[in-house]
PyMOL CGO cylinders between C-alpha atoms (Angstrom):
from pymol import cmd
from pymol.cgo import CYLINDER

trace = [
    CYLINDER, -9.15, 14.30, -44.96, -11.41, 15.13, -42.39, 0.3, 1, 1, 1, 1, 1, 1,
    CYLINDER, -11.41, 15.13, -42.39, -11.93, 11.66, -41.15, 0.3, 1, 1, 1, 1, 1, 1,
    CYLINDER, -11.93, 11.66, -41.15, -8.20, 11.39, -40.04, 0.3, 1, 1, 1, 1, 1, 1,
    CYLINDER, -8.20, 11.39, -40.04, -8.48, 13.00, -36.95, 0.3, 1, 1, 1, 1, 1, 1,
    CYLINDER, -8.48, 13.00, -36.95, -11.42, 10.99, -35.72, 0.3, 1, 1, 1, 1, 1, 1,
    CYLINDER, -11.42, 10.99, -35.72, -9.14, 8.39, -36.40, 0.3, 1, 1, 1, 1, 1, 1,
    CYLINDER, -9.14, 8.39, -36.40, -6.47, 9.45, -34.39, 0.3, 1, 1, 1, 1, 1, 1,
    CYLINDER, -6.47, 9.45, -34.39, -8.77, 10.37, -31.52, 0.3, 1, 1, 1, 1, 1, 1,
    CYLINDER, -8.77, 10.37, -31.52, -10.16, 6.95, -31.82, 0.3, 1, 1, 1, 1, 1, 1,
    CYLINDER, -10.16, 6.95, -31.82, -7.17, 5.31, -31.84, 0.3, 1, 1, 1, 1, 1, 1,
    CYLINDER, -7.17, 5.31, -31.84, -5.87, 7.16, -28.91, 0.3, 1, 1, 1, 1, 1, 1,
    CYLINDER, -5.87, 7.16, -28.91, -8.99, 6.44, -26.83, 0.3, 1, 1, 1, 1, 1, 1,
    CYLINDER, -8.99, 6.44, -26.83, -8.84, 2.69, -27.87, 0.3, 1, 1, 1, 1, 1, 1,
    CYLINDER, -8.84, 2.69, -27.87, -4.85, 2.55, -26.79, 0.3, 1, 1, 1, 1, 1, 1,
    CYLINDER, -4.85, 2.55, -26.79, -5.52, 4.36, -23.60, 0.3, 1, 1, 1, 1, 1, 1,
    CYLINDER, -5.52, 4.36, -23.60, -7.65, 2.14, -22.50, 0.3, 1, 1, 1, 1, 1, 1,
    CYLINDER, -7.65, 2.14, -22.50, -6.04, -0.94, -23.60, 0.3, 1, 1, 1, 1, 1, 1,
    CYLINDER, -6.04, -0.94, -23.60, -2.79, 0.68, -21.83, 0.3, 1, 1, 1, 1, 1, 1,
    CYLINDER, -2.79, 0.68, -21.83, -4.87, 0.67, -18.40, 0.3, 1, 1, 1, 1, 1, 1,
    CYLINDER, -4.87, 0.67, -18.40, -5.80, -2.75, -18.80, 0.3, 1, 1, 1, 1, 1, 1,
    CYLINDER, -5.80, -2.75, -18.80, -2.79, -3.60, -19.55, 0.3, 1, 1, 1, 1, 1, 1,
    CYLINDER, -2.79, -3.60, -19.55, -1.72, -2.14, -16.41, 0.3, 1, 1, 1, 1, 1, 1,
    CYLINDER, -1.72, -2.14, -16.41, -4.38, -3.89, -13.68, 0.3, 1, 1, 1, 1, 1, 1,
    CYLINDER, -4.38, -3.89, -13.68, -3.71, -7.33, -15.39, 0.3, 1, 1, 1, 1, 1, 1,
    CYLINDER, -3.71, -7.33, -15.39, 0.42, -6.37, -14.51, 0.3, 1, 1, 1, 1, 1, 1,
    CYLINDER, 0.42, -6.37, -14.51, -0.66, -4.97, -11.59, 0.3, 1, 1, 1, 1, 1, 1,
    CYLINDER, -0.66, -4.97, -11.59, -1.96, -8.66, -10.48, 0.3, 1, 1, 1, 1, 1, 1,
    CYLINDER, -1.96, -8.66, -10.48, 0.87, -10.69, -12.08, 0.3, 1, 1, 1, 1, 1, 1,
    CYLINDER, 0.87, -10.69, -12.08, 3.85, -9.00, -11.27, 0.3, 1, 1, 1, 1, 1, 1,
    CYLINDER, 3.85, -9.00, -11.27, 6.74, -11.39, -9.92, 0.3, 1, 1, 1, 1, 1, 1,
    CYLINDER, 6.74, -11.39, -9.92, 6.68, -11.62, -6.29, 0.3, 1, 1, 1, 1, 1, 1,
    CYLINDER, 6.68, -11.62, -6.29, 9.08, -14.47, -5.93, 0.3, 1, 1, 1, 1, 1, 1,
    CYLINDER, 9.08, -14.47, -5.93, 11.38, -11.50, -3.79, 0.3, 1, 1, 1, 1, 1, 1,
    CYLINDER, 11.38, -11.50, -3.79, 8.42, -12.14, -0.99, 0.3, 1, 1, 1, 1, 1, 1,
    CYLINDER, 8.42, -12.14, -0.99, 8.58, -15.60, -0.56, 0.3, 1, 1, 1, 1, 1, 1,
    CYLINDER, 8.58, -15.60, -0.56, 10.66, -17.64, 2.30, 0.3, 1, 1, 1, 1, 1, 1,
    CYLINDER, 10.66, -17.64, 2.30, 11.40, -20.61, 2.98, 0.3, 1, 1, 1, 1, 1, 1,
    CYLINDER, 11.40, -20.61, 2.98, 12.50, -21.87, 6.69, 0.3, 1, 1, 1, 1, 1, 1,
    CYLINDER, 12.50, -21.87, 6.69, 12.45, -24.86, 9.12, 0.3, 1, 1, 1, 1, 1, 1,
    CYLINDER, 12.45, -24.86, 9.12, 11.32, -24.96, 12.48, 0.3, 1, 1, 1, 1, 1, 1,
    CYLINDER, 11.32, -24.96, 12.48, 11.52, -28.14, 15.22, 0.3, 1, 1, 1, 1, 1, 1,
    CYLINDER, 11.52, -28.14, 15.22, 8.29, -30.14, 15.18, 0.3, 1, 1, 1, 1, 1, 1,
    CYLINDER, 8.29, -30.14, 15.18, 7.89, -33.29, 17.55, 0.3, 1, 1, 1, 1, 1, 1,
    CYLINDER, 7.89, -33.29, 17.55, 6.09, -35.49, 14.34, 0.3, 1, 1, 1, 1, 1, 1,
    CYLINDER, 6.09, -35.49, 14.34, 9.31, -34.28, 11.85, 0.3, 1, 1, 1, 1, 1, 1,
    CYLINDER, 9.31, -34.28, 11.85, 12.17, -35.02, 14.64, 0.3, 1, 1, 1, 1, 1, 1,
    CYLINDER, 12.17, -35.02, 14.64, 10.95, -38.50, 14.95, 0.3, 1, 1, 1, 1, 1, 1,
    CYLINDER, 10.95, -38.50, 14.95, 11.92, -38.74, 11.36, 0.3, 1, 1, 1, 1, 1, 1,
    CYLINDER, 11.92, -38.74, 11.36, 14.78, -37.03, 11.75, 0.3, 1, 1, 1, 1, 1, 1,
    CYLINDER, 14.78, -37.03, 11.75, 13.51, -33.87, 10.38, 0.3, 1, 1, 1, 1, 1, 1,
    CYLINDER, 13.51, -33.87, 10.38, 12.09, -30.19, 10.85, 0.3, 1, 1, 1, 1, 1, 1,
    CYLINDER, 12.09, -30.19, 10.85, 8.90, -28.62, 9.70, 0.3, 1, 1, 1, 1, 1, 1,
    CYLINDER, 8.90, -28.62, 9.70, 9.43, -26.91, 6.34, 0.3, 1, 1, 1, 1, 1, 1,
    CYLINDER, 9.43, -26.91, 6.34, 7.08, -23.71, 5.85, 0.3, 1, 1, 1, 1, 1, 1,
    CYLINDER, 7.08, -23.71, 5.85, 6.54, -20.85, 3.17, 0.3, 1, 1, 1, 1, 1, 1,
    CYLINDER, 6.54, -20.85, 3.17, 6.00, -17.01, 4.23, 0.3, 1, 1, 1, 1, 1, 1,
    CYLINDER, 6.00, -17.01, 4.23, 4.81, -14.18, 2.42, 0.3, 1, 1, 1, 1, 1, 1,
    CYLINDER, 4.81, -14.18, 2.42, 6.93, -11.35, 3.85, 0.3, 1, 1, 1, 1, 1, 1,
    CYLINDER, 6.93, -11.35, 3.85, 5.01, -8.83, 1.86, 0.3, 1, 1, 1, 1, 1, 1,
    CYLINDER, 5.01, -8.83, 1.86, 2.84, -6.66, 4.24, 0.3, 1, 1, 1, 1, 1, 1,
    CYLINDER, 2.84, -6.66, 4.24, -0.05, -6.20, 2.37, 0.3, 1, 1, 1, 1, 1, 1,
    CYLINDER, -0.05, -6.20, 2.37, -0.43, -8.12, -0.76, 0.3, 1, 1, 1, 1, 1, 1,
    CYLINDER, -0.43, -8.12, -0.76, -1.49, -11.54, -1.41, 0.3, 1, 1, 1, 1, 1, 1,
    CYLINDER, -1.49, -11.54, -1.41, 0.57, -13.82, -3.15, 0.3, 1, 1, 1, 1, 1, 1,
    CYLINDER, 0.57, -13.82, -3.15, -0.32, -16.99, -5.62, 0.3, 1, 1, 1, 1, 1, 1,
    CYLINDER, -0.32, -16.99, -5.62, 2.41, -19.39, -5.23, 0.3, 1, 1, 1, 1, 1, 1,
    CYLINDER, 2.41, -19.39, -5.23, 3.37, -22.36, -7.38, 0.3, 1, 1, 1, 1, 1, 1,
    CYLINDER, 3.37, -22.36, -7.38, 5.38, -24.89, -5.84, 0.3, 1, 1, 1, 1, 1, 1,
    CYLINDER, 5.38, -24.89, -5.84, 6.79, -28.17, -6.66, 0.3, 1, 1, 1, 1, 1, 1,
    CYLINDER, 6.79, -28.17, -6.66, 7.35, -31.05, -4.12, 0.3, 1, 1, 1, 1, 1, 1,
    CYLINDER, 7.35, -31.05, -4.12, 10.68, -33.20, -4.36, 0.3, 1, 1, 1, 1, 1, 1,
    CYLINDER, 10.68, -33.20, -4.36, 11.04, -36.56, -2.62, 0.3, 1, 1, 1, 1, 1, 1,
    CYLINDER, 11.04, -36.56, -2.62, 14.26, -38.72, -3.22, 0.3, 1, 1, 1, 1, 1, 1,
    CYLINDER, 14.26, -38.72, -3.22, 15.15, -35.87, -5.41, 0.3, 1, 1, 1, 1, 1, 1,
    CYLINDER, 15.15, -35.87, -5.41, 12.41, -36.78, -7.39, 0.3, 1, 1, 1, 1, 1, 1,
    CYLINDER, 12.41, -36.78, -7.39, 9.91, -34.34, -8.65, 0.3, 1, 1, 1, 1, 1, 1,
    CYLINDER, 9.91, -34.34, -8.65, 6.72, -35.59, -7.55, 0.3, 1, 1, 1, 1, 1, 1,
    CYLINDER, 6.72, -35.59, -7.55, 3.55, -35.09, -9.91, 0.3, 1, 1, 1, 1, 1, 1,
    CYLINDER, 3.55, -35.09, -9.91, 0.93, -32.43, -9.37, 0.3, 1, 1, 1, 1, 1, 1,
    CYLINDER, 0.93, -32.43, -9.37, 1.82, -28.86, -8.17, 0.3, 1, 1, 1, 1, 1, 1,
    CYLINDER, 1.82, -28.86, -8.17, 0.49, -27.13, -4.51, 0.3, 1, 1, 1, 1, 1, 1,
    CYLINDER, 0.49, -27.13, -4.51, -1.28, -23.88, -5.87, 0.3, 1, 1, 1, 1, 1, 1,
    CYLINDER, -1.28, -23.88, -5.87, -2.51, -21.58, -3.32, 0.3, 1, 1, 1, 1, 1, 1,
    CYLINDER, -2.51, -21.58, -3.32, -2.74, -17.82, -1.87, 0.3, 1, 1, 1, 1, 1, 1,
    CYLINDER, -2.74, -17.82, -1.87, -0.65, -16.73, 0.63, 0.3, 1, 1, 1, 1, 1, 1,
    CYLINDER, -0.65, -16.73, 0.63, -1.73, -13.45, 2.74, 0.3, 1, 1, 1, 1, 1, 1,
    CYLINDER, -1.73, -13.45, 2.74, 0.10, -11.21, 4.02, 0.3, 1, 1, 1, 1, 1, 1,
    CYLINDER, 0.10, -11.21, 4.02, 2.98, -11.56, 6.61, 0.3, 1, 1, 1, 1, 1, 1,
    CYLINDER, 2.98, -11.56, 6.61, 1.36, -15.19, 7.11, 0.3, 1, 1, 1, 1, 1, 1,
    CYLINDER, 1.36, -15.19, 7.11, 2.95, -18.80, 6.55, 0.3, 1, 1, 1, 1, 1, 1,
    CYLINDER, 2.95, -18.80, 6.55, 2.20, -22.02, 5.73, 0.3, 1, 1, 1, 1, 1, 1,
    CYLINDER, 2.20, -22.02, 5.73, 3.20, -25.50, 6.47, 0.3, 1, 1, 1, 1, 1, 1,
    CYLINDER, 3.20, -25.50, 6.47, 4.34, -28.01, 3.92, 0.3, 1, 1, 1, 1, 1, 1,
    CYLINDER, 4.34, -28.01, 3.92, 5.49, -30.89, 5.66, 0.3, 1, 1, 1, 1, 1, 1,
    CYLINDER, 5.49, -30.89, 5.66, 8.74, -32.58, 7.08, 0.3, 1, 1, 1, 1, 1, 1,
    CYLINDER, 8.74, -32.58, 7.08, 12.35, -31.92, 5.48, 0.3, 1, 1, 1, 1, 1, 1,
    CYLINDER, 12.35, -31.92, 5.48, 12.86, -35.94, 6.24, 0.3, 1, 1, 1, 1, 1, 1,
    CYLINDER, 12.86, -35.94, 6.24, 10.23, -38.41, 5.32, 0.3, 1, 1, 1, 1, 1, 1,
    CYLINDER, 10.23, -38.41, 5.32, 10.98, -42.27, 5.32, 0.3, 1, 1, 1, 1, 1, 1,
    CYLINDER, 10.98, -42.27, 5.32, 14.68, -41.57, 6.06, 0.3, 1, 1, 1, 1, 1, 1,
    CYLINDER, 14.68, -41.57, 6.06, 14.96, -39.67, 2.44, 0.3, 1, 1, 1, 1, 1, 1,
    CYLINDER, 14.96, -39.67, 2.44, 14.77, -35.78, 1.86, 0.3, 1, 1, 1, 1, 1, 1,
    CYLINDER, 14.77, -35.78, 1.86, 11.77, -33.49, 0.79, 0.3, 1, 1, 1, 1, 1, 1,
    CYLINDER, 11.77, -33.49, 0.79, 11.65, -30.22, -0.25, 0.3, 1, 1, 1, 1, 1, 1,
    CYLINDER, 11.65, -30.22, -0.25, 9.78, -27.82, -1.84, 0.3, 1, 1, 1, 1, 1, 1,
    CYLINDER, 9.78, -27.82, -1.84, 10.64, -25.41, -4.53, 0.3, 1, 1, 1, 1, 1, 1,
    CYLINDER, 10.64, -25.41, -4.53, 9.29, -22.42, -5.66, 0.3, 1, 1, 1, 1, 1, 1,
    CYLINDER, 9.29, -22.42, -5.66, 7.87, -22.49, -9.39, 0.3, 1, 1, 1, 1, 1, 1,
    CYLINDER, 7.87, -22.49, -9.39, 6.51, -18.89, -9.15, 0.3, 1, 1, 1, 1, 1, 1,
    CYLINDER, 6.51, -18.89, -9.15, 4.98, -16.32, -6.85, 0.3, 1, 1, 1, 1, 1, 1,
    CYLINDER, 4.98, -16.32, -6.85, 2.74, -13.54, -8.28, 0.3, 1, 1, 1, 1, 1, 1,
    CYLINDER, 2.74, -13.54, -8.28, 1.09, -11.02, -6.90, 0.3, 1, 1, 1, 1, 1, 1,
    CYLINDER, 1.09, -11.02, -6.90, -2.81, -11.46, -6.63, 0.3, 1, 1, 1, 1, 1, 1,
    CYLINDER, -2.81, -11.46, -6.63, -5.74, -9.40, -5.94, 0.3, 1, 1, 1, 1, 1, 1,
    CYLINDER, -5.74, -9.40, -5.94, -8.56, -10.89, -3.36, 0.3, 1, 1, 1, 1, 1, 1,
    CYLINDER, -8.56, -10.89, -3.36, -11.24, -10.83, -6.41, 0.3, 1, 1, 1, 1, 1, 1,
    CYLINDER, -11.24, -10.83, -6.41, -8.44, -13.02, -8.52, 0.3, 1, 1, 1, 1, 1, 1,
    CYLINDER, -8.44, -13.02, -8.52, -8.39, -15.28, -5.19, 0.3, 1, 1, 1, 1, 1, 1,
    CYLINDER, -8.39, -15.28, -5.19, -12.07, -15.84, -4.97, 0.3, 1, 1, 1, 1, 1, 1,
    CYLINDER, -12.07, -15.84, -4.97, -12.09, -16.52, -8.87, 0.3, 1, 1, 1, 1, 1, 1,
    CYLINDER, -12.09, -16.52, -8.87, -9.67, -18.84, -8.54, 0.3, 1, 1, 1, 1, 1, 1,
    CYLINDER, -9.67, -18.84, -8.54, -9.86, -20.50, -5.41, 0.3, 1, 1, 1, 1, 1, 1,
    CYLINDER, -9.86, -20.50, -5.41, -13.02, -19.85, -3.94, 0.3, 1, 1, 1, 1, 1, 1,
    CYLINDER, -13.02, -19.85, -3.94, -13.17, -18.11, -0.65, 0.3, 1, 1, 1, 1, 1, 1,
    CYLINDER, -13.17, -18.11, -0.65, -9.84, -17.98, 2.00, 0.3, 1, 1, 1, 1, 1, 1,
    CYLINDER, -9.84, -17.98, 2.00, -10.05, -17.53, 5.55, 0.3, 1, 1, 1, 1, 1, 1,
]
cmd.load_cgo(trace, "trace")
């Protein structure tokens, strides 16, 4: 009987820390799809398609955020995915809403929260 209670005190150390891992890996992939926005401005190259710019913002103020998106052309999904960090408060361009007289747009396949040591891991260094 006496070994019981080291192995309860075991097993609560082990679980504690396993609940604090737990915690920094939710910590990095919480959904942050809530941040993301889409929006069109004028652009001279786009209008003489008959389009706008189409960019993405994170409107988070100081988190980065991985984004998944896929690109749609004709209404077609087209193959591969853009994967890539967004800082904070900052935007990015995709392209033109028109492109050979058709639509494009992009749409959001997920948006997590990511720390800058989970950026460098997975995409090398960001400026």
């Amino acid at each position: 009987m006496i070994h019981k209670p080291h192995s309860l005190l075991l097993f609560t150390f082990v679980a504690g820390i396993l609940l604090s891992f737990s915690s920094l890996i939710k910590a990095e992939g919480d959904d942050a799809s809530e941040y993301i926005a889409f929006y069109e401005e004028g652009d001279e190259e786009c209008e003489k398609k008959g389009g706008t710019r189409i960019f993405v913002k994170n409107t988070h103020e100081k988190q980065i955020i991985d984004l998944h998106l896929d690109r749609y052309f004709y209404d077609v999904r087209q193959g591969g995915r853009s994967m890539f960090p967004l800082k904070p408060s900052s935007s990015q361009a995709l392209g033109c809403s028109r492109v050979f007289d058709a639509e494009q747009r992009w749409d959001l396949v997920s948006a997590t929260f990511i720390s800058e040591a989970g950026v460098k891991e997975r995409y090398g260094d960001i400026e």
